[in-house]
CHARMM-style PDB file with segment names, atoms N, HN, CA, C and O in Angstrom:
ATOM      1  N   UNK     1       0.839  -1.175   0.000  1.00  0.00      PROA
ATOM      2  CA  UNK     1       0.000   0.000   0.000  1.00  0.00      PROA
ATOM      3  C   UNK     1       0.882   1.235   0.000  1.00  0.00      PROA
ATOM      4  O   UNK     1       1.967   1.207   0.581  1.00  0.00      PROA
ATOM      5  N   UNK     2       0.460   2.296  -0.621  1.00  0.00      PROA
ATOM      6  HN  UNK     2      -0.422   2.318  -1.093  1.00  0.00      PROA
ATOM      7  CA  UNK     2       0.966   3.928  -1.033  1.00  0.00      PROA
ATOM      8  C   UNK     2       0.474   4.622  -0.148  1.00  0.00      PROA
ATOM      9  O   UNK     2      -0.674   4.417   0.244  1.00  0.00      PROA
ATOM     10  N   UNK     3       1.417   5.801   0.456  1.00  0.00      PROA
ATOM     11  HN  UNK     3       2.350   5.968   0.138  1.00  0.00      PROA
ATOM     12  CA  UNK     3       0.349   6.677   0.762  1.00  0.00      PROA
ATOM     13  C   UNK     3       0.419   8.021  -0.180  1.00  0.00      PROA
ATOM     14  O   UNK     3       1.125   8.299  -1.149  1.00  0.00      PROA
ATOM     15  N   UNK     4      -0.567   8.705   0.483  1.00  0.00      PROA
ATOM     16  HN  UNK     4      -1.140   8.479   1.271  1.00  0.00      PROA
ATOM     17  CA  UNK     4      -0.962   9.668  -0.928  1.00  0.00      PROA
ATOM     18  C   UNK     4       0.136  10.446  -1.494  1.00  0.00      PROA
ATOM     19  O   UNK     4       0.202  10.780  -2.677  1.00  0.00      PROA
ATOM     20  N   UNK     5       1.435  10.860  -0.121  1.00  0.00      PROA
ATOM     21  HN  UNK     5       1.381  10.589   0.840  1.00  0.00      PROA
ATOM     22  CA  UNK     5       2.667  11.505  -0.927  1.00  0.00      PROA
ATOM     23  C   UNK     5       3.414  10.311  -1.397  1.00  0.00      PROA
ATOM     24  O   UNK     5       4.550  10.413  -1.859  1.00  0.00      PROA
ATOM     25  N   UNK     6       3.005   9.572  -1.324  1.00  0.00      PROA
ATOM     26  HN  UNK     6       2.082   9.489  -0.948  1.00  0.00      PROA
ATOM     27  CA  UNK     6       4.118   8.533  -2.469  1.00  0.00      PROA
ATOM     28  C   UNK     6       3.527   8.536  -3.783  1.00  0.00      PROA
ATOM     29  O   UNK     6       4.297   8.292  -4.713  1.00  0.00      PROA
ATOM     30  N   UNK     7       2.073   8.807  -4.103  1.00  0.00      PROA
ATOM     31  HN  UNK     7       1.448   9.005  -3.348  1.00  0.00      PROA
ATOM     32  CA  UNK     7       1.526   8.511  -5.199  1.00  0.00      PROA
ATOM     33  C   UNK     7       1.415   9.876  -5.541  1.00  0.00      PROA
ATOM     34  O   UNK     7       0.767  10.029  -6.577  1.00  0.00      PROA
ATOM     35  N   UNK     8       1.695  10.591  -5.190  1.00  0.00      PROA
ATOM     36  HN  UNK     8       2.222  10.467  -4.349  1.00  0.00      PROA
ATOM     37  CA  UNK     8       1.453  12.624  -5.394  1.00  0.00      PROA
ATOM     38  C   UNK     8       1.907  13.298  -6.656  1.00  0.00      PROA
ATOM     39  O   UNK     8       1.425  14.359  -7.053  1.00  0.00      PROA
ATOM     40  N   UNK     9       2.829  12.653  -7.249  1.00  0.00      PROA
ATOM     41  HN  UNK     9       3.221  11.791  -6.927  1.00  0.00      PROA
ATOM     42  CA  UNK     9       3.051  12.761  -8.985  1.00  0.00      PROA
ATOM     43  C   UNK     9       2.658  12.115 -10.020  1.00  0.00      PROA
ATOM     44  O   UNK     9       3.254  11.989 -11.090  1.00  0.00      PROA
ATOM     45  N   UNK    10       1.109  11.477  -9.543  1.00  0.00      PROA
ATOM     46  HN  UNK    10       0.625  11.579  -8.674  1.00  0.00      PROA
ATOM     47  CA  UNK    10       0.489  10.530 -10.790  1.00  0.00      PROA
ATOM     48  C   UNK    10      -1.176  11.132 -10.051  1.00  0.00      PROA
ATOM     49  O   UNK    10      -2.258  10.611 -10.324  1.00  0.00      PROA
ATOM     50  N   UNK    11      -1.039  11.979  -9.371  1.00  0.00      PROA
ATOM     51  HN  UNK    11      -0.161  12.402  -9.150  1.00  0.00      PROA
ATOM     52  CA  UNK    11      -2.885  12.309  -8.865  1.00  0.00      PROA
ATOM     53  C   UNK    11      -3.039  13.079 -10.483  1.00  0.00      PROA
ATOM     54  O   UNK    11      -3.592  12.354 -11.310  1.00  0.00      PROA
ATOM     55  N   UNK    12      -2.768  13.933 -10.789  1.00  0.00      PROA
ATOM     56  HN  UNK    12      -2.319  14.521 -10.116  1.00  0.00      PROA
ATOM     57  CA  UNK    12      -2.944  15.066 -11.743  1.00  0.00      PROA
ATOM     58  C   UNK    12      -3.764  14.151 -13.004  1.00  0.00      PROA
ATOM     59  O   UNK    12      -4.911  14.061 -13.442  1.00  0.00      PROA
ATOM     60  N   UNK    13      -2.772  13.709 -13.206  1.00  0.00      PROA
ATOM     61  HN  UNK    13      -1.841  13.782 -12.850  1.00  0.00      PROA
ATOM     62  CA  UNK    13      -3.395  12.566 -14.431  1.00  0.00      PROA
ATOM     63  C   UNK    13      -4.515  11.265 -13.826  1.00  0.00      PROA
ATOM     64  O   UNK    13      -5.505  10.825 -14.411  1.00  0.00      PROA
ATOM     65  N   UNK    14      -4.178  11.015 -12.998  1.00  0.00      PROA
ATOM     66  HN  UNK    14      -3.374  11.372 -12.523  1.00  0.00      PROA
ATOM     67  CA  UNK    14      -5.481  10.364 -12.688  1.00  0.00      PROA
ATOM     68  C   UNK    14      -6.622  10.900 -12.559  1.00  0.00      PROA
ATOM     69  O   UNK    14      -7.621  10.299 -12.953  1.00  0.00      PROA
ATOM     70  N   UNK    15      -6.719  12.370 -11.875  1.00  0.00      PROA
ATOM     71  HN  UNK    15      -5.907  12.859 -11.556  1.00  0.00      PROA
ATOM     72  CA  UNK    15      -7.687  13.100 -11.599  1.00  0.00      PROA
ATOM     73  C   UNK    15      -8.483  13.338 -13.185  1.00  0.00      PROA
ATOM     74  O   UNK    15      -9.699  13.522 -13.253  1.00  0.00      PROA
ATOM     75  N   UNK    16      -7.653  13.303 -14.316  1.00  0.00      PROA
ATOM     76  HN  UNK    16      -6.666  13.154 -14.260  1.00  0.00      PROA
ATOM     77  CA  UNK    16      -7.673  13.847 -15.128  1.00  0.00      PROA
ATOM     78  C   UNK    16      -8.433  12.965 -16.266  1.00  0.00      PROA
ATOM     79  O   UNK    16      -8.856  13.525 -17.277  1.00  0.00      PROA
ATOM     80  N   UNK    17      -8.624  11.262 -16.022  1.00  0.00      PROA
ATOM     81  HN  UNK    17      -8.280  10.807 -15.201  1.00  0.00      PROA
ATOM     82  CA  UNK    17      -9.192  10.402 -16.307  1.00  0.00      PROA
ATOM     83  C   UNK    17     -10.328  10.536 -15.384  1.00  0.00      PROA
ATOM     84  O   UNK    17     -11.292  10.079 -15.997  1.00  0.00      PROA
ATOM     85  N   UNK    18     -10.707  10.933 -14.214  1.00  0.00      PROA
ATOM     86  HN  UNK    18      -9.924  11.305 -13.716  1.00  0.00      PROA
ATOM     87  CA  UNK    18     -11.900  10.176 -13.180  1.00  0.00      PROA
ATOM     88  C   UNK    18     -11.536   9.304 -12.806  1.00  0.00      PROA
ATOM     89  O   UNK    18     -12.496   8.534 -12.785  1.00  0.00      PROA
ATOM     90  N   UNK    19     -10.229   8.561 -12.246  1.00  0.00      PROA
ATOM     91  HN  UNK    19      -9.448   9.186 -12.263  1.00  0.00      PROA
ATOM     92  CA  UNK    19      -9.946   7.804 -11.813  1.00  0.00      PROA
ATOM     93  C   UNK    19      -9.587   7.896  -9.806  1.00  0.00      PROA
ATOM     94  O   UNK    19      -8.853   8.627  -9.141  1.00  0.00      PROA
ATOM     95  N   UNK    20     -10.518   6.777  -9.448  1.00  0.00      PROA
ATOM     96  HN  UNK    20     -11.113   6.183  -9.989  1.00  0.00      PROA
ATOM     97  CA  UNK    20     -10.405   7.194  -7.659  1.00  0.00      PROA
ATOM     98  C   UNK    20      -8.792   6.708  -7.181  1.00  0.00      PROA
ATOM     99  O   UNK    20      -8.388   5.581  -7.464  1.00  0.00      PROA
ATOM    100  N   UNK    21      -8.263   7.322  -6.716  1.00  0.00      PROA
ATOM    101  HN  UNK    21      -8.591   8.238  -6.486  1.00  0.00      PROA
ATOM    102  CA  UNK    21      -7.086   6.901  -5.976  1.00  0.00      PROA
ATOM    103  C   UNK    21      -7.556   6.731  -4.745  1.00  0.00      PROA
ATOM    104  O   UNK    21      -8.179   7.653  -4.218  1.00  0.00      PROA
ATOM    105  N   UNK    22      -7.372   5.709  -4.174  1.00  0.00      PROA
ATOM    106  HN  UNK    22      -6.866   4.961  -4.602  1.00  0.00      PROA
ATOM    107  CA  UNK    22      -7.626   5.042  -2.952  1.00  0.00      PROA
ATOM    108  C   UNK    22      -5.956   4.946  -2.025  1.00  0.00      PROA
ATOM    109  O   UNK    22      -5.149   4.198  -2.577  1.00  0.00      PROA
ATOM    110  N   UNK    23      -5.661   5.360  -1.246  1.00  0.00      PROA
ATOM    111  HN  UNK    23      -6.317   5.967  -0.797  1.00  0.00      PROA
ATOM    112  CA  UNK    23      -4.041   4.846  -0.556  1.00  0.00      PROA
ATOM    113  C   UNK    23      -4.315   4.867   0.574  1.00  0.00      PROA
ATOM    114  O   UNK    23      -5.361   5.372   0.983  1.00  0.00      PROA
ATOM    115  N   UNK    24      -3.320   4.251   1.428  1.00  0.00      PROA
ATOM    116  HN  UNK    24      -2.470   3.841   1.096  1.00  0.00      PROA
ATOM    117  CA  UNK    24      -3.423   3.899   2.222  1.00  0.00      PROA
ATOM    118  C   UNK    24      -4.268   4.414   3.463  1.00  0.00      PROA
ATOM    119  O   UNK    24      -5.041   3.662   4.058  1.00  0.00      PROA
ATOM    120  N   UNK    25      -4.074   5.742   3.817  1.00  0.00      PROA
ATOM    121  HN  UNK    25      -3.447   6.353   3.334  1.00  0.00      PROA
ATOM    122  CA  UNK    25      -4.877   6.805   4.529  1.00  0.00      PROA
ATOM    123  C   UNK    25      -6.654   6.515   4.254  1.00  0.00      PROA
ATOM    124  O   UNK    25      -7.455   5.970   5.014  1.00  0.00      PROA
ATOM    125  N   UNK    26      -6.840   6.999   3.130  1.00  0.00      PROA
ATOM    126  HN  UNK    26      -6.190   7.442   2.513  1.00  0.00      PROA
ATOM    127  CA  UNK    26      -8.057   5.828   3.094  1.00  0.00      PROA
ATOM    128  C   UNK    26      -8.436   4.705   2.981  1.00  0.00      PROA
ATOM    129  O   UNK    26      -9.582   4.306   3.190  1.00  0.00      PROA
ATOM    130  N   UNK    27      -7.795   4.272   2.743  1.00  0.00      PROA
ATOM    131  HN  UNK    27      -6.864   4.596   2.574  1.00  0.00      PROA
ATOM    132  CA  UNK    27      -7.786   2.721   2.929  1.00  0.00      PROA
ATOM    133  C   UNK    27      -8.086   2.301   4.450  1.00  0.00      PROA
ATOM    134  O   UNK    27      -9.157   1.745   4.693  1.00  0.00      PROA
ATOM    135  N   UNK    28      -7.088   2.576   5.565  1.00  0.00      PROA
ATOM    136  HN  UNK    28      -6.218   3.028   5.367  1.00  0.00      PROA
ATOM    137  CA  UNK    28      -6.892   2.254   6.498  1.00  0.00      PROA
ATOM    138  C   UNK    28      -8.115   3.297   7.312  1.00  0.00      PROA
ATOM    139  O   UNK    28      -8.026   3.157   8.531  1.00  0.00      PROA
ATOM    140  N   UNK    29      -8.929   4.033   7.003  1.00  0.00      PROA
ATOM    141  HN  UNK    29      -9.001   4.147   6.013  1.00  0.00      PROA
ATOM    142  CA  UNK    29     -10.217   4.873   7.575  1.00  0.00      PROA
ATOM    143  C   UNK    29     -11.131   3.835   6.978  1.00  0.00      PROA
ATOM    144  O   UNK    29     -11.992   3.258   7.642  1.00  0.00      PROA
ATOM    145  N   UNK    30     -10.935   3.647   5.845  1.00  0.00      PROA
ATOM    146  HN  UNK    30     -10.235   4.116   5.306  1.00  0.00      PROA
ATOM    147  CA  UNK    30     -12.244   3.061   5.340  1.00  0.00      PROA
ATOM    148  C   UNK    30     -12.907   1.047   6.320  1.00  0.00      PROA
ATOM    149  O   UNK    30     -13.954   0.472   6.618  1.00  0.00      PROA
ATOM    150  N   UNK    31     -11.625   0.856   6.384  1.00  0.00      PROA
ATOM    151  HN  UNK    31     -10.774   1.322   6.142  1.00  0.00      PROA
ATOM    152  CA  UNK    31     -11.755  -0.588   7.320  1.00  0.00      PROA
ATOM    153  C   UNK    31     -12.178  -0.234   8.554  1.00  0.00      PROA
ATOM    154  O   UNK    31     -12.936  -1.055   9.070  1.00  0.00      PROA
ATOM    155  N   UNK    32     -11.889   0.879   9.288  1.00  0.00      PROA
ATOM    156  HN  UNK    32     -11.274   1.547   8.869  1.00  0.00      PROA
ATOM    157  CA  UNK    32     -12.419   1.216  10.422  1.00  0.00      PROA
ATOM    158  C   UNK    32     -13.999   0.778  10.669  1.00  0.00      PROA
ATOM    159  O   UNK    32     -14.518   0.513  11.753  1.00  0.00      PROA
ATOM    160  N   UNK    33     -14.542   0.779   9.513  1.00  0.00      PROA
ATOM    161  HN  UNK    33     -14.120   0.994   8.632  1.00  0.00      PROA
ATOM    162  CA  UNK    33     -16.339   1.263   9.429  1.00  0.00      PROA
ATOM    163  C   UNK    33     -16.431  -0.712   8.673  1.00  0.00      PROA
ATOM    164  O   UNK    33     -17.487  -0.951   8.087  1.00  0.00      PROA
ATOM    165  N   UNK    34     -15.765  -1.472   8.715  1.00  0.00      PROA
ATOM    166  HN  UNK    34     -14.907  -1.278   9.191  1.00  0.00      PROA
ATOM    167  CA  UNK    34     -16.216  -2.409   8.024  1.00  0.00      PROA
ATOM    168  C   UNK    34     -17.376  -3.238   9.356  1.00  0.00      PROA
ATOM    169  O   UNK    34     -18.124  -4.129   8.954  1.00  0.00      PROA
ATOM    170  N   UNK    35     -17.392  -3.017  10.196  1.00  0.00      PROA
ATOM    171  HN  UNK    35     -16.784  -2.293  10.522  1.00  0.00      PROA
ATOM    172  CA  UNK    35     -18.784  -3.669  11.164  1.00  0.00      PROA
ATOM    173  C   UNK    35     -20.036  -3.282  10.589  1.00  0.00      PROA
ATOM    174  O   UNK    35     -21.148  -3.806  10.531  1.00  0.00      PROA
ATOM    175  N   UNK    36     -19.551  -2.255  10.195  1.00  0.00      PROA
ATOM    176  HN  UNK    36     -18.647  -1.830  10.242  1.00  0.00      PROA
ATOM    177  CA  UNK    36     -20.719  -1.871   9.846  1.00  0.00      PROA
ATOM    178  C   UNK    36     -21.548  -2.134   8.191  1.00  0.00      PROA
ATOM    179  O   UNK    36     -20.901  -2.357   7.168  1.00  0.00      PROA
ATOM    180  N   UNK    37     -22.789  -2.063   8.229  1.00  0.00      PROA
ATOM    181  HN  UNK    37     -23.315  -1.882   9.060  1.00  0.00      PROA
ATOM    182  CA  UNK    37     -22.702  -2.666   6.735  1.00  0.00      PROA
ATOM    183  C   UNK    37     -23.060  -1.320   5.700  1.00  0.00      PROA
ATOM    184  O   UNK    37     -23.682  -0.271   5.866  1.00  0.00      PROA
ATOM    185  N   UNK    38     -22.371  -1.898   4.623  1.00  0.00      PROA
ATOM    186  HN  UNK    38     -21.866  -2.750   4.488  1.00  0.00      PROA
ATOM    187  CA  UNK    38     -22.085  -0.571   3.564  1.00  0.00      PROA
ATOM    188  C   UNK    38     -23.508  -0.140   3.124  1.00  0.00      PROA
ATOM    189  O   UNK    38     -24.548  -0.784   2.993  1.00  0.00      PROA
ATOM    190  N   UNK    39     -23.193   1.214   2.934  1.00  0.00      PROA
ATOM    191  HN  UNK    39     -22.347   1.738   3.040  1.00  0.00      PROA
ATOM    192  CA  UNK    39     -24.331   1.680   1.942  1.00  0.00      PROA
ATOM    193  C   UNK    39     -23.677   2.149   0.674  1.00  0.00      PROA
ATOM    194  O   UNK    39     -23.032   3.189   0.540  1.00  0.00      PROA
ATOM    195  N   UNK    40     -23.984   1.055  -0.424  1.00  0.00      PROA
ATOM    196  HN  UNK    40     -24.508   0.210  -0.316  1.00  0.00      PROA
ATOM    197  CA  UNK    40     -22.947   1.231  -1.446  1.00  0.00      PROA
ATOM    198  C   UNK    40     -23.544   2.883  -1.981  1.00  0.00      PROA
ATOM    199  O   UNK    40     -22.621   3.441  -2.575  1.00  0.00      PROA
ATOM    200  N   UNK    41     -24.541   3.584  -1.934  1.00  0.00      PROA
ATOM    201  HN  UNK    41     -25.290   3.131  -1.451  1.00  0.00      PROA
ATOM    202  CA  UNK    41     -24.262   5.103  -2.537  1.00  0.00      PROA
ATOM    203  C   UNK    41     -23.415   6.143  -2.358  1.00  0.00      PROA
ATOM    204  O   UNK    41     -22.749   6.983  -2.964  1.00  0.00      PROA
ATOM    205  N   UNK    42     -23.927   5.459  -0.487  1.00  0.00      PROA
ATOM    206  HN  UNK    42     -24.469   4.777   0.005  1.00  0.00      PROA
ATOM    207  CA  UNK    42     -22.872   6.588   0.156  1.00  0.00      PROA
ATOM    208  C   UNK    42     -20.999   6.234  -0.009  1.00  0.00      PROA
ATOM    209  O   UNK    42     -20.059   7.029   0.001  1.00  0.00      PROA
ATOM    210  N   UNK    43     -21.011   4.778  -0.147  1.00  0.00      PROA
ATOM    211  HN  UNK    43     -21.774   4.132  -0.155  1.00  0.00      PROA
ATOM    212  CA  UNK    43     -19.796   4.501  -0.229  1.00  0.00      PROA
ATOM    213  C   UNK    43     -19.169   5.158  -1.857  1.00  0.00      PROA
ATOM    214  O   UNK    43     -17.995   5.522  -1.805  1.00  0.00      PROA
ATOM    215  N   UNK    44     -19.801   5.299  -3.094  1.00  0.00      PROA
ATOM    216  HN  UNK    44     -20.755   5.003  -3.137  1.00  0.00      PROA
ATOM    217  CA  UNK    44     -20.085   5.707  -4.018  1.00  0.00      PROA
ATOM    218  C   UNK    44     -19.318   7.172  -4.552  1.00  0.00      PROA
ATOM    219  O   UNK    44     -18.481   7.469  -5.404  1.00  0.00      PROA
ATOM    220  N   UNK    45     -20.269   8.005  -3.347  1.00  0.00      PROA
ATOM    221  HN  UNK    45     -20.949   7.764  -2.655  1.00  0.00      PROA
ATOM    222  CA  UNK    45     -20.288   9.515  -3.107  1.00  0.00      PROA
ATOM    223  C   UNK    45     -18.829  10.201  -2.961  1.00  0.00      PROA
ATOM    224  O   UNK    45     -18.255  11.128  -3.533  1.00  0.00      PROA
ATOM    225  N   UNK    46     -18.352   8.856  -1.410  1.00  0.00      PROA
ATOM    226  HN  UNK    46     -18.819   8.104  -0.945  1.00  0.00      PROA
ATOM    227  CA  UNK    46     -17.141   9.174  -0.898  1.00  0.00      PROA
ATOM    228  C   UNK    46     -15.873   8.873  -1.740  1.00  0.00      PROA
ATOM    229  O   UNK    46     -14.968   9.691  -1.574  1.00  0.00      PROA
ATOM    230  N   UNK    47     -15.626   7.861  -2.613  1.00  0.00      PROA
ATOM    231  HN  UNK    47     -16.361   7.197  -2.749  1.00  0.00      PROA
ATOM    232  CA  UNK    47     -14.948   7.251  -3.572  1.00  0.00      PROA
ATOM    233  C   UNK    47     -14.606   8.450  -4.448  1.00  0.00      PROA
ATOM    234  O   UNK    47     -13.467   8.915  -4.502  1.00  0.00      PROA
ATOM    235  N   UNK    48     -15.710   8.960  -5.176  1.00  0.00      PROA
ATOM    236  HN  UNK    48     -16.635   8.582  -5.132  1.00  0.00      PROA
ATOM    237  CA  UNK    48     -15.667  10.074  -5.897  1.00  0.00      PROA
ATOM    238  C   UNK    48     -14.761  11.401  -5.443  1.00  0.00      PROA
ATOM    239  O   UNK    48     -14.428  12.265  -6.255  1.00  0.00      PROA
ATOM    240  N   UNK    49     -14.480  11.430  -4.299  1.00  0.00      PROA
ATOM    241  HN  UNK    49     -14.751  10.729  -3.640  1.00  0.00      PROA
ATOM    242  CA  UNK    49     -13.981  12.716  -3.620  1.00  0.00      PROA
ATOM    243  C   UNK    49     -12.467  12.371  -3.365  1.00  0.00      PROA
ATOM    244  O   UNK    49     -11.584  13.133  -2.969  1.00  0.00      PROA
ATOM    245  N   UNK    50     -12.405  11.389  -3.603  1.00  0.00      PROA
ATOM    246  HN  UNK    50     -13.122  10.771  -3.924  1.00  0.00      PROA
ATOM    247  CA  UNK    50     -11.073  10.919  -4.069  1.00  0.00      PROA
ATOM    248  C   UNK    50      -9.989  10.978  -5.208  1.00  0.00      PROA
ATOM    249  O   UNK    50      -8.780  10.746  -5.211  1.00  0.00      PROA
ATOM    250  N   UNK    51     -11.038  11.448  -6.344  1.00  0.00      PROA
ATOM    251  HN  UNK    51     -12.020  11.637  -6.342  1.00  0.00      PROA
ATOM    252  CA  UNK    51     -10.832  12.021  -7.633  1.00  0.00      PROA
ATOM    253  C   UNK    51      -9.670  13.021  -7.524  1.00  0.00      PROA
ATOM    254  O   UNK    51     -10.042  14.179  -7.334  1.00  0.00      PROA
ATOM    255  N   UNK    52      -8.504  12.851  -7.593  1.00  0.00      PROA
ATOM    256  HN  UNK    52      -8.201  11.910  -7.747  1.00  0.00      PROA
ATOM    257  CA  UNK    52      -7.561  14.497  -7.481  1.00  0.00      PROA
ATOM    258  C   UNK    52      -7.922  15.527  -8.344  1.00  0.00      PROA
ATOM    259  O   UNK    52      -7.823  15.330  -9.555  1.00  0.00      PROA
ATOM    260  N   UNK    53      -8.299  16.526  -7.946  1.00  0.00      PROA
ATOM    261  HN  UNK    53      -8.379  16.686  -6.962  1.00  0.00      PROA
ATOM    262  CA  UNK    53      -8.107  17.558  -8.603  1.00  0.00      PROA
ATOM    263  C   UNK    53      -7.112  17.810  -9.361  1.00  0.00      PROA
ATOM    264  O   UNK    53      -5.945  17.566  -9.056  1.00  0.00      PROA
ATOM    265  N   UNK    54      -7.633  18.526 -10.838  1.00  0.00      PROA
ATOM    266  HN  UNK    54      -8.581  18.725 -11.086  1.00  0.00      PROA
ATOM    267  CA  UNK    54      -6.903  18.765 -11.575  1.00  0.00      PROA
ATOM    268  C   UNK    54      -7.445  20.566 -12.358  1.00  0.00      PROA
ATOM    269  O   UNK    54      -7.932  21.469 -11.677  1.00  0.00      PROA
ATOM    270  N   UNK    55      -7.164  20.655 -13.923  1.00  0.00      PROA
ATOM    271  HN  UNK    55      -6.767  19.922 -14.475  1.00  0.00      PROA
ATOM    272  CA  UNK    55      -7.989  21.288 -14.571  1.00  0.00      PROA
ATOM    273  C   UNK    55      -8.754  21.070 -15.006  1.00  0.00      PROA
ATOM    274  O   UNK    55      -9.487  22.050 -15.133  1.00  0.00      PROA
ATOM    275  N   UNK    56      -9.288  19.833 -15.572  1.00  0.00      PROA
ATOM    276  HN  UNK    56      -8.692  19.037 -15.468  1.00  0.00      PROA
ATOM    277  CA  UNK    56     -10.672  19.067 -16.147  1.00  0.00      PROA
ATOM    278  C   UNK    56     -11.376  18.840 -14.874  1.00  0.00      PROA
ATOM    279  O   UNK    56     -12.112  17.855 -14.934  1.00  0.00      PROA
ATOM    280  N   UNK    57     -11.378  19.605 -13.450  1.00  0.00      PROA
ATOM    281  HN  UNK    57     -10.780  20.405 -13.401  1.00  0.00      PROA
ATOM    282  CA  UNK    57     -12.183  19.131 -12.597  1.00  0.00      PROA
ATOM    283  C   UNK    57     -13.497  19.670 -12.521  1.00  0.00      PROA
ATOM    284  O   UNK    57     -14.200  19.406 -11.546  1.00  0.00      PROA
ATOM    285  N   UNK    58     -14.002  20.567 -13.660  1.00  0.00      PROA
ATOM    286  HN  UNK    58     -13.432  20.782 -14.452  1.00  0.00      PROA
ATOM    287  CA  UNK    58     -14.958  20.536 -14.377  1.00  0.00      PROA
ATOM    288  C   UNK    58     -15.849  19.440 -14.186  1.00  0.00      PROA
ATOM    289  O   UNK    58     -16.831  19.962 -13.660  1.00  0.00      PROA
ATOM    290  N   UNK    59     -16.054  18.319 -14.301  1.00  0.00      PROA
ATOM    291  HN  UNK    59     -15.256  17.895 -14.729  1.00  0.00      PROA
ATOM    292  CA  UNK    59     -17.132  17.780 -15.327  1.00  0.00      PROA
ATOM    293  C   UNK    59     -17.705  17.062 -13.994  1.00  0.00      PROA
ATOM    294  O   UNK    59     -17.330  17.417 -12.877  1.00  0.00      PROA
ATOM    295  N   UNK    60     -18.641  16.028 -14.199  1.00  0.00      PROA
ATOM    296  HN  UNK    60     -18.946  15.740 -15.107  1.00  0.00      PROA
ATOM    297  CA  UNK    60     -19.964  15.658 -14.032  1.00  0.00      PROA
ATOM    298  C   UNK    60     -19.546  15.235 -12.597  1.00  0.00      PROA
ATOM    299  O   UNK    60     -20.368  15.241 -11.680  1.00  0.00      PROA
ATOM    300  N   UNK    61     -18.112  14.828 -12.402  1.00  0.00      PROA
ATOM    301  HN  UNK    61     -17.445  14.823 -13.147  1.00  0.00      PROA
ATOM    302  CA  UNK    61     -18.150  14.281 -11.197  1.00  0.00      PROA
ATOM    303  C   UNK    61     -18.122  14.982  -9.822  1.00  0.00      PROA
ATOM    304  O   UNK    61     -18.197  14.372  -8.756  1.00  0.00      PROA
ATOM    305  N   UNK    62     -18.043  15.898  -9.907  1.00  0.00      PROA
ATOM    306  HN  UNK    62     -17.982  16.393 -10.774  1.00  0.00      PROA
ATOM    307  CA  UNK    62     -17.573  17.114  -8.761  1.00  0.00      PROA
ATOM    308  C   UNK    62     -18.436  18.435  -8.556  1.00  0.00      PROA
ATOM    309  OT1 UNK    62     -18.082  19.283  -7.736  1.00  0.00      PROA
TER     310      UNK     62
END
């Protein structure tokens, strides 16, 4: 697992596809809540906000 400054020179372009970067930091929050059972929208919502910002952060997802 990455954390987000290890992966911090590939957000731009990922952001730039809509692609969620998930690392470790969330990763390791997100297991916190696994007792509990998912609500895949909300899980959905949050995924999305994961998106790095870029200049195309424009569009539908944000």
């Amino acid at each position: 697992m990455l954390t987000r400054n290890e992966v911090s020179g590939h957000l731009e372009e990922a952001g730039r596809h809509s692609i969620v970067v998930v690392c470790k930091e969330e990763l390791t929050e997100l297991l916190t809540r696994a007792p509990f059972p998912p609500d895949p929208e909300g899980l959905f919502k949050e995924a999305i906000q994961f998106i790095p910002e870029n200049e195309h952060s424009g569009n539908y997802y944000h």
